[in-house]
MITORLUM-373277 format. One record per residue (C-alpha): residue in one letter; z, x, y. Coordinates in Angstrom, 2 decimals. Layout:
BEGIN
 resn      pz      px      py
    A       Z       X       Y
...
// end
This chain:
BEGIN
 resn      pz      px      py
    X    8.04   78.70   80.83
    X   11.45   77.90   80.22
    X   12.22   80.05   77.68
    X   11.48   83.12   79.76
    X   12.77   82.19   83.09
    X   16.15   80.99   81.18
    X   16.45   84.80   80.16
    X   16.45   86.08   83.67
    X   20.39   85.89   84.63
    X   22.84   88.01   82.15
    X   21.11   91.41   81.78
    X   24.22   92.79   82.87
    X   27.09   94.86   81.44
    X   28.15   98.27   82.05
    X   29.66  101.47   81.85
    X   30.80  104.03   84.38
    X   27.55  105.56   83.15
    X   25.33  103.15   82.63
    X   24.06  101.38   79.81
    X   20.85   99.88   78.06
    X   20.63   96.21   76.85
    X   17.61   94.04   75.12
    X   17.38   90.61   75.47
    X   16.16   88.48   73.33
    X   15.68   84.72   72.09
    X   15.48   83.67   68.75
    X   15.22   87.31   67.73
    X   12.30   88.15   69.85
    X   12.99   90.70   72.40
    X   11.62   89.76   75.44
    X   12.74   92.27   78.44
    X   14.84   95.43   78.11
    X   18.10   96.29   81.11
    X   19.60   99.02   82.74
    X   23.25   98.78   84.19
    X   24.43  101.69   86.23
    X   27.82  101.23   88.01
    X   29.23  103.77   90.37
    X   32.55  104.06   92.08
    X   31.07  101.65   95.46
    X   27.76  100.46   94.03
    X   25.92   98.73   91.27
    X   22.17   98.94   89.99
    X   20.31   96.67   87.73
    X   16.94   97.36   86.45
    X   14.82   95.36   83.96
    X   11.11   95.36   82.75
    X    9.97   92.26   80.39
    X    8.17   93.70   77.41
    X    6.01   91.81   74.47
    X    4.79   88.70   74.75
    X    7.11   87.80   77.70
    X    4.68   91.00   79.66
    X    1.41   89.50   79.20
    X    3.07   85.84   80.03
    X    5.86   86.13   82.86
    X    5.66   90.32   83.76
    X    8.60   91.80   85.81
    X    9.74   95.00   86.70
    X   12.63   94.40   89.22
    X   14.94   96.95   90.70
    X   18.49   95.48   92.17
    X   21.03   97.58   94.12
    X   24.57   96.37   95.17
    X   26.90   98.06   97.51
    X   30.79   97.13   97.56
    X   34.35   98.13   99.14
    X   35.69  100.10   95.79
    X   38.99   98.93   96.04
    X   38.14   95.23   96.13
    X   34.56   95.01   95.08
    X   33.42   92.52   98.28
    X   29.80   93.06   99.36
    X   28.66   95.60  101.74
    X   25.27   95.23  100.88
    X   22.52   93.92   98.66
    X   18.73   95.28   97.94
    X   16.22   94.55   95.88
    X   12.62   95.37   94.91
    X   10.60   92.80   93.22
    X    7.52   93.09   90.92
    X    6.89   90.25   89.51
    X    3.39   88.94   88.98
    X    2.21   87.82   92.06
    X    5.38   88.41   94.02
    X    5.94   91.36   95.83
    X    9.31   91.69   97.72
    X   11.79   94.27   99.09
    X   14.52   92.47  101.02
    X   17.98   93.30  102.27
    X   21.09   91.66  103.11
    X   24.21   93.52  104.90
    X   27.31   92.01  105.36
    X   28.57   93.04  109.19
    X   31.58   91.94  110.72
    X   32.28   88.36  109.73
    X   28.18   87.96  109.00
    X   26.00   87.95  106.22
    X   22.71   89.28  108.45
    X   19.36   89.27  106.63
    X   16.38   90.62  109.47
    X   17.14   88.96  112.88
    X   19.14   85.96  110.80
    X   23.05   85.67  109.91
    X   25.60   83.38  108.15
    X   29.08   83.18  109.35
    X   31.16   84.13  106.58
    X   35.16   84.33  107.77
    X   36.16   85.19  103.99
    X   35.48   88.19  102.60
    X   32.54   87.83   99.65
    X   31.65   89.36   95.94
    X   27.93   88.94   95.22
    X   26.84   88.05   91.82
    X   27.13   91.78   90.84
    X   29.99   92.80   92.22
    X   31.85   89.85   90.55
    X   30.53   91.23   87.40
    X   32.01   94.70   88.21
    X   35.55   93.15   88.94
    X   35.61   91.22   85.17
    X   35.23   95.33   84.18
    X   37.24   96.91   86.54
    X   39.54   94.93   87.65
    X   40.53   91.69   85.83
    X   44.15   90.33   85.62
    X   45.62   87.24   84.52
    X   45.62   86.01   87.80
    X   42.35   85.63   88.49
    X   41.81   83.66   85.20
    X   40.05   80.62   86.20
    X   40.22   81.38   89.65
    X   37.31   80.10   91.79
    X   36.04   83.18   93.67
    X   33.25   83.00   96.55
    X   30.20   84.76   96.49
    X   26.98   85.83   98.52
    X   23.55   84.64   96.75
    X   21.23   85.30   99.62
    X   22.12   83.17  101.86
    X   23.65   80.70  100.10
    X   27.24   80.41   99.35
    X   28.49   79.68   95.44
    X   31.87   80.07   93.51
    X   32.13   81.71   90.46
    X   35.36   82.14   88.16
    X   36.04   83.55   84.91
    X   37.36   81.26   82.31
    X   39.64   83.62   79.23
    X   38.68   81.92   76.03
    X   40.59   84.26   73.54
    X   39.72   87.57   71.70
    X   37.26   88.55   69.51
    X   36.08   91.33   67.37
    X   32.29   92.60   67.53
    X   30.30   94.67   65.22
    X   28.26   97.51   67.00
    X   26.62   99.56   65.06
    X   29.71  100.08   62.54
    X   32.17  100.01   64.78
    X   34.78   97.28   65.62
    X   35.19   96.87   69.20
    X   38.00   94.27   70.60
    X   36.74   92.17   73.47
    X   37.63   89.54   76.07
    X   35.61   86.53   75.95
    X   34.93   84.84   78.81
    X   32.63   81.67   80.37
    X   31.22   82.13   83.45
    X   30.78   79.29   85.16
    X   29.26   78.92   88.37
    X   28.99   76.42   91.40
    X   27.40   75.97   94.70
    X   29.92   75.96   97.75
    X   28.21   74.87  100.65
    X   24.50   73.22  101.24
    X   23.24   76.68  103.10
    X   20.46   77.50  101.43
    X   18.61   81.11  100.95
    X   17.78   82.81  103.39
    X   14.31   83.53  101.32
    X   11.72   80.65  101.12
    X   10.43   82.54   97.76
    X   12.76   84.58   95.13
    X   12.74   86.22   91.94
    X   13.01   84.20   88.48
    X   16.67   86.31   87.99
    X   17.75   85.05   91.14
    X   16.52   81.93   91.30
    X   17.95   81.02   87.50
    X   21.31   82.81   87.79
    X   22.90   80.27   89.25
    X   20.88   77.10   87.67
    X   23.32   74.03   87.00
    X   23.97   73.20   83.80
    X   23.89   76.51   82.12
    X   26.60   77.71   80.30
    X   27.24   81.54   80.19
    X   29.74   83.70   78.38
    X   30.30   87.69   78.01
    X   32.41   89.74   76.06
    X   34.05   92.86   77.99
    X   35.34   95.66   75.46
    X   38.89   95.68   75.85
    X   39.84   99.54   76.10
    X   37.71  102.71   77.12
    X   35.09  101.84   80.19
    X   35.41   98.01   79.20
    X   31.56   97.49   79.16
    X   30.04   94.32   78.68
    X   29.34   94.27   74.95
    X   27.18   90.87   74.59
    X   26.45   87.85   76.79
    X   24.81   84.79   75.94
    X   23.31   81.84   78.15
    X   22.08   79.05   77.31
    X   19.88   77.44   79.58
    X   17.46   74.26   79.32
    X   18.28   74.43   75.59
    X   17.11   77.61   75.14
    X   19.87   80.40   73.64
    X   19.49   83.83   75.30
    X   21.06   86.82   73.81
    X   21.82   90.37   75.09
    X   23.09   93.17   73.50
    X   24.67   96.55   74.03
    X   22.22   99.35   72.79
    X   23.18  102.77   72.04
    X   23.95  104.84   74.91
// end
């Protein structure tokens, strides 16, 4: 069960246009992403596929809407089908409160949410906020996140040499709020899991899209890659 819920967290890298990834583990492809980023708002879709279908099936649509000049959360939808949980839930950020139905969460700060953070590392990322714990929304609960510059490197796609960041992602809890949700998805839930070491590579020039991300999780090494546009 590990191996599939471990997958669930980095199907995402982008372009203004939107891109496809697979994901895989030990070479098996086990779910295939969408990442579609507009000017205010991000969209994630995924759909398991193979043996990770029959075992642990998923077809899960996320939506994320942010200020464009400084990527904190406006909002945050999702629709879940995942086995036998059905969900469509949304959270809206008004005033200085994160309100979810008839419930809020003071929040003084301004917030990212998991997405928009990854939308800043393409966007927007400057020396400064190298290593810089940043606070984000995860339902309800509070974490920090910050982006950890570990160098340069050079990936292979499909002939063609592309220059990247690297970066670890590491990720903490802030507070002890908890969800709002007493039941979430498996992306959701293992996104943030302790112990779990995450990196990405952002292309340096052009739309910097996320080129590769890996996670390891449990033990298990996750893997996804760019495909063609």
């Amino acid at each position: 069960m590990f191996m599939y819920k471990g997958l669930l967290f980095i199907f995402t890298t982008v372009s203004l246009f939107g891109q496809n990834f697979n994901i895989t583990i030990y070479g098996l492809s086990v779910a295939k992403a969408t990442w579609k980023v507009n000017s205010d708002k991000v969209d994630l879709e995924y759909k398991t596929e193979g043996l990770a279908n029959l075992i642990w099936p998923a077809e899960n649509i996320y939506s994320t809407k942010f200020d464009l000049n400084n990527y904190n959360l406006y909002n945050f939808n999702k629709k879940i089908n995942q086995g036998n949980l059905k969900q469509a839930v949304s959270f809206d950020m008004k005033s200085d409160s994160l309100v979810y139905k008839n419930k809020h969460r003071v929040r003084i700060k301004p917030t990212y949410n998991l997405f928009s953070l990854l939308v800043l590392i393409q966007k927007k990322f400057t020396p400064e906020l190298d290593a810089k714990w940043l606070s984000f929304e995860h339902e309800g609960a509070l974490f920090n996140g910050r982006f950890i510059s570990a160098g340069l490197d050079t990936i292979d796609f499909n002939g063609e040499n592309i220059i990247c960041d690297h970066f670890r992602f590491d990720i903490e809890k802030s507070n002890k709020e908890d969800s709002f949700l007493d039941q979430t998805d498996r992306l959701m839930n293992y996104s943030v899991k302790e112990n779990t070491v995450r990196q990405i590579w952002v292309e340096r020039n052009g739309n910097r899209r996320i080129i590769k991300a890996n996670i390891l999780v449990n033990g298990f090494p996750f893997k996804v890659d760019i495909q063609n546009d």
